[in-house]
N, C-alpha and C positions, 0 to 999 in steps of 0.2 A: 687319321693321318693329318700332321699340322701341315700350314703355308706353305711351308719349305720344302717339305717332301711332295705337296700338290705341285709346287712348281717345276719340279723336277720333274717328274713324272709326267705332267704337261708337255713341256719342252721333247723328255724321250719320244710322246707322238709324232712331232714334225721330220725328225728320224735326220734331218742336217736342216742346220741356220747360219744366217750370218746376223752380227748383232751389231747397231748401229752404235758405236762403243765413244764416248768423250772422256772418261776415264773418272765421271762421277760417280757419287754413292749408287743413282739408279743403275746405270748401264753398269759397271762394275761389279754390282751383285746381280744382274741378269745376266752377263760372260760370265761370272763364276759358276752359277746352278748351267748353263747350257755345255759348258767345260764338265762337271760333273754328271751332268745327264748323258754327252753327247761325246767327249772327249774328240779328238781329231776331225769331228763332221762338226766341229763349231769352231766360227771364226771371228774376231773382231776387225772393225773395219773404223778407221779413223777418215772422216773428210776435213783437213785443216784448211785454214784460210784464216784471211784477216780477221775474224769475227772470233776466232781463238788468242790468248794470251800465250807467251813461250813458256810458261811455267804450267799451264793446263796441257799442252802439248805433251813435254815433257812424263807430268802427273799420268796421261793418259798411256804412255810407252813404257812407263815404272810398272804402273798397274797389273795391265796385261801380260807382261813379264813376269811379276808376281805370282799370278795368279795360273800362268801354265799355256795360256790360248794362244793360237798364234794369230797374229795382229799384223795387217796388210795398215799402211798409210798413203792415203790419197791428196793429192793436193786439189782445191773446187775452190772455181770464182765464184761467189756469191752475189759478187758486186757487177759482173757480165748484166745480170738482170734488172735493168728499166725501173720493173713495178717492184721491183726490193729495194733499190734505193732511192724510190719514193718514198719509203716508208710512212703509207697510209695504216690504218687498222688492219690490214688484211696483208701487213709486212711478214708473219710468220708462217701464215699460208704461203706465201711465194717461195719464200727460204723452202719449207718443207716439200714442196712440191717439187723443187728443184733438186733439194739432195737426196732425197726419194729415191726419185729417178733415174739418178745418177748409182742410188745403191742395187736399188731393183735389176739393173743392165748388168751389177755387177754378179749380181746373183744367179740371173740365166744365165749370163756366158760361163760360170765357172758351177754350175750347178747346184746348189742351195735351194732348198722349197722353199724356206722364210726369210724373212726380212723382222729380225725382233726389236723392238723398241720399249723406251723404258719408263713411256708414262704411266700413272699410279693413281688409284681412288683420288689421292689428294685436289690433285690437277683438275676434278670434274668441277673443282670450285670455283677455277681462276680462269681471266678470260684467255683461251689458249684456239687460235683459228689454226694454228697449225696441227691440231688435233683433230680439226675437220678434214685437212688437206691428206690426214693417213687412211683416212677410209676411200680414198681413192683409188686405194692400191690392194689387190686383192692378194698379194703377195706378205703382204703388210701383216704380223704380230703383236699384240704388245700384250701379256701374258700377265702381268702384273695386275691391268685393270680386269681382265677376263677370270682371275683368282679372287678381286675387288683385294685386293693387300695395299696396303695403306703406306704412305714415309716412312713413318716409325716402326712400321712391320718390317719392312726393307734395309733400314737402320741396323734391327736387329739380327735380320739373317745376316748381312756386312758382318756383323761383330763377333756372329758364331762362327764364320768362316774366317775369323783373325785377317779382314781386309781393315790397312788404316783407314781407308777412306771413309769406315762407317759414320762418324760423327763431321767429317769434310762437311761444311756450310754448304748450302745449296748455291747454284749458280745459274746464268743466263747469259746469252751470246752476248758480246758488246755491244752490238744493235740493239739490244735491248736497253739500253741505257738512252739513248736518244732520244728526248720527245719528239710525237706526232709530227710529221708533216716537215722536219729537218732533215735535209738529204745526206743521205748515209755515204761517205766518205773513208778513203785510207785514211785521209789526215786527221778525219775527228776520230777512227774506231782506236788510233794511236795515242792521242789526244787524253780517250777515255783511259784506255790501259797504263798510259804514265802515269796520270793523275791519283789511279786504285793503287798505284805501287807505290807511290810517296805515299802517302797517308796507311796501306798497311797497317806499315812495323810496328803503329800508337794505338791498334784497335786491333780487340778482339770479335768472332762473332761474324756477323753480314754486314755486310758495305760497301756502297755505292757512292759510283759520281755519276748523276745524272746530267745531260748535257742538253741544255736548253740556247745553244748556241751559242753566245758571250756570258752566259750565266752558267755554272759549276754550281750544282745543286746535292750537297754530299749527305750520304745516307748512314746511320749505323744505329747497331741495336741503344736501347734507352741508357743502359747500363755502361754506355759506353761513353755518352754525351759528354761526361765531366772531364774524362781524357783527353779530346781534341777541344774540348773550349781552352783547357788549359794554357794561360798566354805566350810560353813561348811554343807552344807545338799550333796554335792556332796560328801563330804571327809565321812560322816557318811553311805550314801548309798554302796559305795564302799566298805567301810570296812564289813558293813554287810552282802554285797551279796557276796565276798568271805570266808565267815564265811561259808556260804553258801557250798563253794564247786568249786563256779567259779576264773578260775586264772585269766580273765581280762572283765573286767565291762566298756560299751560302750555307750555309746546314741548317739540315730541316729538324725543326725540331718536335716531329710528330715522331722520328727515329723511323728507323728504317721499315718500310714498307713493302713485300713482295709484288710486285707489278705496279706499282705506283702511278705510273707514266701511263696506267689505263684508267687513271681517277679519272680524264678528260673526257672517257668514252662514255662516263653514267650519267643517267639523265637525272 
């Protein structure tokens, strides 16, 4: 029996889930196999707020539709909490803690055993405290690591199940974009999301604008460098991301890095 059919078969145990769904490669091929294992006793469940882009929304409503699940959308302040937008090291513990809780409530009330989620082997690498904040919750799934299936495992079941998203770039909340210790904001998580949308349309691939408060610190793969240096898409970025707000606009030129913003935390 491969991945795909263990995961399946996994999932038919819990006998009904709801899965915490953003309408990326991971949750989208874990609502796919619980749609297939579980058909009508499986649900997706969207928590939108500021820390989502409208175009991931959207991606997220596309998806599930696609794919057959039926899909509840929730709206959750994120930003209600204190120690979230403080955003110390322990920002993603808060966040998860909170929407958690908020999904676990949704799960009693309306019957559900699990709560699935779609972290992966990969994740054991990177520093992720909001993976400490899911062992909280005894309700809590995540099926992916408990198979140990890896990104590119999960990539590939996406592709055998004809989901576009399989090759969809990985992604992270907007707050993730914020260095250490800068208080997490409507006006900067918009700030970030305008800034990713101008620069787009000129890059292929993963890319970031990290926001170090008056500094816009933009990220993309290596391969990508000579397209945005390029003078006039560099001279037109510039000017628009301090339209923006920011006094000085930078690209890293180590290219883009997954968790970056937690280089600060190594000793």
């Amino acid at each position: 029996m491969n991945k795909q059919q263990q995961l399946i078969e996994l999932i038919k145990s819990y006998k009904s889930v709801a899965i915490a769904f953003s309408g990326g490669v991971d949750s989208s091929a874990l609502a796919k196999a619980c749609f297939l294992a579980l058909g009508d006793k499986a649900i997706a469940i969207t928590a939108v707020s500021s820390l989502m882009t409208e175009t991931e929304i959207n991606d997220a409503k596309n998806i599930a539709k696609l794919i057959g699940i039926r899909h509840e959308i929730f709206h959750f302040n994120d930003l209600a909490d204190d120690k979230f937008i403080a955003n110390d090291k322990m920002r993603c513990y808060h966040c998860h803690i909170n929407r958690f809780k908020f999904m676990e409530d949704f799960c009693q009330k309306n019957n559900y055993n699990y709560l699935l989620e779609g972290s992966n082997e990969d994740d054991k690498s990177d520093y992720r405290p909001g993976m400490i904040a899911l062992k909280e919750f005894e309700i809590v799934k995540s099926p992916f690591l408990e198979l140990h299936i890896t990104k590119d495992e999960i990539r590939q079941m996406a592709k055998n199940w004809n989901l576009p998203v399989w090759n969809k770039p990985s992604s992270a909340c907007l707050a993730s974009r914020l260095a250490y210790g800068i208080e997490i904001t409507p006006e900067k998580l918009n700030q970030i999301a305008q800034a990713e949308a101008i620069i787009r349309p000129f890059v292929n691939g993963q890319m970031r604008v990290r926001h170090h408060g008056d500094l816009a610190r933009i990220e993309v793969e290596d391969n990508q460098l000579s397209k945005i240096l390029e003078p006039k898409t560099k001279n037109l970025i510039n000017t628009k991301l301090k339209e923006l707000g920011f006094k000085f606009v930078t690209i890293d030129l180590t290219g883009y890095q997954k968790g970056s913003n937690n280089t600060v935390l190594q000793n």
